[in-house]
Every structure is written in structure tokens, then in C-alpha cells.
N, C-alpha and C positions, 0 to 999 in steps of 0.2 A: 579464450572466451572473452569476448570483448567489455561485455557490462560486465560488473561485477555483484552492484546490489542495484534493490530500489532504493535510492536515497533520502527524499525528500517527496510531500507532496504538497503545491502549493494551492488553496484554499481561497475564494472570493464567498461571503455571505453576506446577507441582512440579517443573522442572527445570532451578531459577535456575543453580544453578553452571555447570550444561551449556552452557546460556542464555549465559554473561556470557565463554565460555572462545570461543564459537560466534562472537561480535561482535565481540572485541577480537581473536582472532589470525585469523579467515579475514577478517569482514568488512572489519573496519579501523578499526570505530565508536571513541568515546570514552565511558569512562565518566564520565556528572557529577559526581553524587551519589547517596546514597543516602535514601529519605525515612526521616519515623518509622515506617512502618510494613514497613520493610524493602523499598520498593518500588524498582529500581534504575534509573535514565532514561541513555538513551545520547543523543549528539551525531552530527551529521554533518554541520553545518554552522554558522552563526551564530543560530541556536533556540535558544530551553532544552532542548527537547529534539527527535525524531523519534518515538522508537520509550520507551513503558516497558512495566516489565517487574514486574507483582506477587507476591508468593509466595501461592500457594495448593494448595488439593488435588487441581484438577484442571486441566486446559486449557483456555482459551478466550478470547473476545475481551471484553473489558472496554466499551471506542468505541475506534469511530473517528472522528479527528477529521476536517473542514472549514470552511476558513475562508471569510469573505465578508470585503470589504471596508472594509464602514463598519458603526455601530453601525445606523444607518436600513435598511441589509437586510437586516442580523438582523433585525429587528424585523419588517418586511416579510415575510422569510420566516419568523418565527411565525407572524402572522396566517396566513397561505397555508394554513399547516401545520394550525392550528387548525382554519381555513374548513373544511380537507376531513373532517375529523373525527379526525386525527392528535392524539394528547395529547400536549400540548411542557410540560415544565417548564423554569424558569429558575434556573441553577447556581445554588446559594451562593458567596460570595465563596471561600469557605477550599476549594472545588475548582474553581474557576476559575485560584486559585494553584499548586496542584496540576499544571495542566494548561499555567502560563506562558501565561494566555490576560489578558483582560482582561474579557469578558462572554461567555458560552455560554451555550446551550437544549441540551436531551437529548429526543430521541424514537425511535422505532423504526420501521425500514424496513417496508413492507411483510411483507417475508418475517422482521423479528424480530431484523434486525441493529442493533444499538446506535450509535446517531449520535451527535454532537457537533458544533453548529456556534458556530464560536466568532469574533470579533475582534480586532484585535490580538494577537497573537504575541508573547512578550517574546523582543526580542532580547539575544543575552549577548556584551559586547563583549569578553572574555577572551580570545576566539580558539579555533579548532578546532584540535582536536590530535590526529589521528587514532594509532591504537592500533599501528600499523605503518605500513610506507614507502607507504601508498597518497597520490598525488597529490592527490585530492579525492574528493567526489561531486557528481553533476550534480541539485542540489535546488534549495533557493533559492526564485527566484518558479514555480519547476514544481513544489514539492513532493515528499514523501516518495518518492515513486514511485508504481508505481502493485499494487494488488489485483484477484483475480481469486478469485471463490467461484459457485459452482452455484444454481439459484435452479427453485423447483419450474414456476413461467411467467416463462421470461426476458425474454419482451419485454415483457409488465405493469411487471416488477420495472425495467426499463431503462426503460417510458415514465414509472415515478416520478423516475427520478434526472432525467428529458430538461423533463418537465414541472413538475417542484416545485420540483428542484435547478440547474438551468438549465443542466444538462451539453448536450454538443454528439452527435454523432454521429460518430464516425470512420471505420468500416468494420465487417465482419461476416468472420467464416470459417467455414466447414460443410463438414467431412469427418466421414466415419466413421460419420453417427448425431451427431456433434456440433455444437452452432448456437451461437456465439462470439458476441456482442457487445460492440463497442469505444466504451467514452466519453472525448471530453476534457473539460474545466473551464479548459484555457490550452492555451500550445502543444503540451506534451509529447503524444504521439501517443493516449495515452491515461492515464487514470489509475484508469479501473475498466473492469473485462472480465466480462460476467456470461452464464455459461453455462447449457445445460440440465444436467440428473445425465446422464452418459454415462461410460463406459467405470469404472464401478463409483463413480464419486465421487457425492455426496448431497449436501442443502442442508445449512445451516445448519453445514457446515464450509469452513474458510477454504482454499483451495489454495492460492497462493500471493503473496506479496509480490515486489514489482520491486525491485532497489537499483541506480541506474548508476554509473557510477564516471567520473571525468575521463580516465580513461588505457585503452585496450586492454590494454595490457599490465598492467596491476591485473585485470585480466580474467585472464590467463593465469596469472599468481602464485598467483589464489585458487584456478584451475585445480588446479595442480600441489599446494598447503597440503591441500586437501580429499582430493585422493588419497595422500596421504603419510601423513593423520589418518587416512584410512580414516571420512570421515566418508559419510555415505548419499551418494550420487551420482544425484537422478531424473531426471535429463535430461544427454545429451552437450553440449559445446560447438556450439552452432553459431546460426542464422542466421534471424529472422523473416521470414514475409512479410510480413506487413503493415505493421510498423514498423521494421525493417530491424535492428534491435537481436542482437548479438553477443552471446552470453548464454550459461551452464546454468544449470543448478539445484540444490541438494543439499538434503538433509531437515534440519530443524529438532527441534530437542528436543520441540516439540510436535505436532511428526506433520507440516504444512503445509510445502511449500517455501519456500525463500529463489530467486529467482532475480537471478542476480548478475551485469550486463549492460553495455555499452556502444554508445553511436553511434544511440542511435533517434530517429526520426525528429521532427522539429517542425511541426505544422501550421499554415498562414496561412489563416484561416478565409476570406480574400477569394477563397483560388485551389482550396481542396482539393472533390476530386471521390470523395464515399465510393462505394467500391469491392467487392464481396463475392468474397473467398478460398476456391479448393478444397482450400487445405493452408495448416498453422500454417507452414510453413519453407522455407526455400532450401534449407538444407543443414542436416547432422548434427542434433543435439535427436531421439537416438535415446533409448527409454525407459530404465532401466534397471530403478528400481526405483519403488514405488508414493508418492505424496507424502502422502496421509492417512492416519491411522492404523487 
């Protein structure tokens, strides 16, 4: 399996302050540093970073990272990349640094999304120091968590990540007019979800990001933070079906969800049986309000 996690995801906004008040007192993240070019990187575990953050004039996704293993499957999957008629360039060192990677290729998804696949990771042995009394988060070798955006043919768009990117299959959900697909790259249940546009949402915007946290009750804290802030609220507390995960969701300075989650599920590739859902939920994950802008 060639990737192994989502790595990193990197971030351009006009609404850094928002952005930086958004991370440190609901999420829990840590701020690092800040670059020369005012770009600011958070922590959430022993990475240099998870998630950064750039200043600019509008909103949008910069890459997203993935990492593979050795430097021989990066390379491997150039070639691949190449063979199909994909253009992959290969980082300069001085954003390779940028990114705490060690060697990276940049190409584009099918549908236009900005990739990064990279090796080695710089680990930062300082310690994480999260931004308030959260316990941890559940990253590490599962990575940042997991994304979820629209895609105008989603099973095309999923058989690139299943056939290029050597992601697995998880399971699928279709209610409503809407056809869900779940990929892993490791245990975690999933770590991209790619939808058709359904219920007003469009390509080539991000819906939302997964964050889990080590504790329930870090679940329930950010619960109560978010209503107290009066920050956007687009989903209630409650219950996945498919990956069992404990979650809501509240809006983002940039229009897309944050969904802020515990307890989901871990797949054993020897024993799992993909499974197709008539509903996202057990329980609650009632809408509130809309997650793009």
C-alpha cells in the first residue's frame, strides 16, 4: 500500500486570526511557529506540523499531504504517476523544508486537487503541548485524520486514489440522492470520503476535516466551548454508522467543517467485510447549519 496516512494539510486564508483563536482554544492544537512569510503551522502530535495555515486573499487548499514509506515508492509512484499521463514535479529542497518532509513530488488529482506525496516526516522531539486541557489526539501512524469533498464522478475520482494511490476500500453510504465513499491507507476506518455534489454542496470545495481526540470527554468540552463562543454549529453531537465515531461538527473561518470526533473505528484488513449504509448515523448528527460557504 503505497500511501500510508493523510499527513498534513496545507491551508491559505484571509481569516488567520479567526483561524489561530479557532485551533488553540476549541481545538486544542499548538501553535509552532510562525514562517517568513507569515504562514502559521499548528502541532498535534510529534510532527512538525499537521495542519498550516497561509495568509492570503482568498480561501482555499494549498496540498494536501501523503506520505509513503520509503524514498523507492515515492519514486515508484512517480513513475506510475507519469506512466498514466499525470505531470509530477519534484519539490525543491527549501519547500520540502517548508513542509518538515525530506523528499516530495506535487501533482494533481483527477478532479484538480493539489497533492503532496512526501517521505519522511521531521519528527520534533520538544514535545506536544496542546493549547488547553485536551488529553491528546489520535494521529501518529493513522495520521491527520481524515477529509471528505465532492467530486463531479466519484467512483472515477475513488478508483484513482484505490488504483494509483494504493488506498483500500472501506464501505460506502447512500441516503437521500447521496453515494458516500470510504477509503483507508492504515487502520483508521477511513481517511478520505468522496462524495457526489448532493444536497447543494459542489466540487472542488473541501467539506470537511476529521480531528479525534484521545478522550470523550475532549468531545464534550469542545461541545459546550463552541456553544458558549457561539461559534457555527453544522452538525449535532452524535453517532456514525459506519465508523462508529462520536463526533459534531462546527464551521471554520473558511466556510468547510471541522469535525471533532472520538472512538472510530480501526480496520484489520485480514477480517473486514465492506459493507454499503442506508444512513450516515446511529444517532443525533442533526443538520444545523450549511458547512460551505
Amino acid at each position: 500500500m503505497p500511501v500510508t496516512q493523510v499527513g498534513y494539510l496545507a491551508l491559505r486564508t484571509a481569516h488567520l486570526d479567526e483561524w489561530c483563536t479557532l485551533l488553540l482554544d476549541v481545538v486544542g492544537a499548538q501553535l509552532r511557529d510562525e514562517g517568513e512569510d507569515g504562514t502559521l503551522y499548528f502541532r498535534f502530535d510529534d510532527r512538525h506540523h499537521r495542519l498550516s495555515l497561509r495568509p492570503a486573499d482568498e480561501e482555499g487548499v494549498d496540498a494536501m499531504g501523503f506520505e509513503v514509506a520509503t524514498a523507492a515508492e515515492l519514486e515508484a509512484l512517480s513513475a506510475r504517476l507519469a506512466a498514466g499521463g499525470v505531470a509530477v514535479t519534484e519539490a525543491a529542497p527549501e519547500d520540502c523544508a517548508l513542509r518538515g518532509v525530506d523528499r516530495m513530488i506535487r501533482f494533481a488529482d483527477p478532479d484538480g486537487w493539489p497533492l503532496e506525496v512526501y517521505v519522511h516526516s521531521l519528527i520534533d522531539e520538544s514535545g506536544f503541548h496542546a493549547a488547553r486541557g485536551v488529553k491528546g489526539f489520535n494521529m501518529g501512524r493513522l495520521g491527520l485524520g481524515h477529509l471528505v469533498w465532492c467530486c463531479p464522478n466519484v467512483h472515477a475520482s475513488a478508483k484513482f486514489y484505490q488504483d494509483v494511490l494504493g488506498f483500500k476500500l472501506s464501505d460506502y453510504i447512500r441516503w437521500d440522492g447521496a453515494d458516500a465513499t470510504f477509503l483507508h491507507c492504515n487502520p483508521r476506518h477511513h481517511s478520505l470520503a468522496l462524495m457526489n455534489e448532493c444536497f447543494g454542496m459542489k466540487s472542488g470545495v473541501l467539506h470537511h476535516i476529521m480531528i479525534e481526540v484521545a478522550d470523550l470527554d475532549d468531545v464534550g468540552r469542545a461541545y459546550d466551548i463552541v456553544q458558549q463562543r457561539k461559534v457555527p454549529l453544522v452538525m449535532t453531537l452524535g453517532r456514525h454508522s459506519n465508523d462508529h465515531m462520536t463526533s459534531f461538527y462546527f464551521k471554520t473561518p473558511s466556510g468547510f467543517a471541522i469535525e471533532y470526533g472520538w472512538g472510530g473505528l480501526l480496520i484489520d484488513d485480514e477480517t473486514w467485510d465492506v459493507k454499503s449504509y442506508g444512513s450516515p448515523k446511529i444517532w443525533g448528527h442533526d443538520l444545523v447549519t450549511e458547512a460551505q460557504p
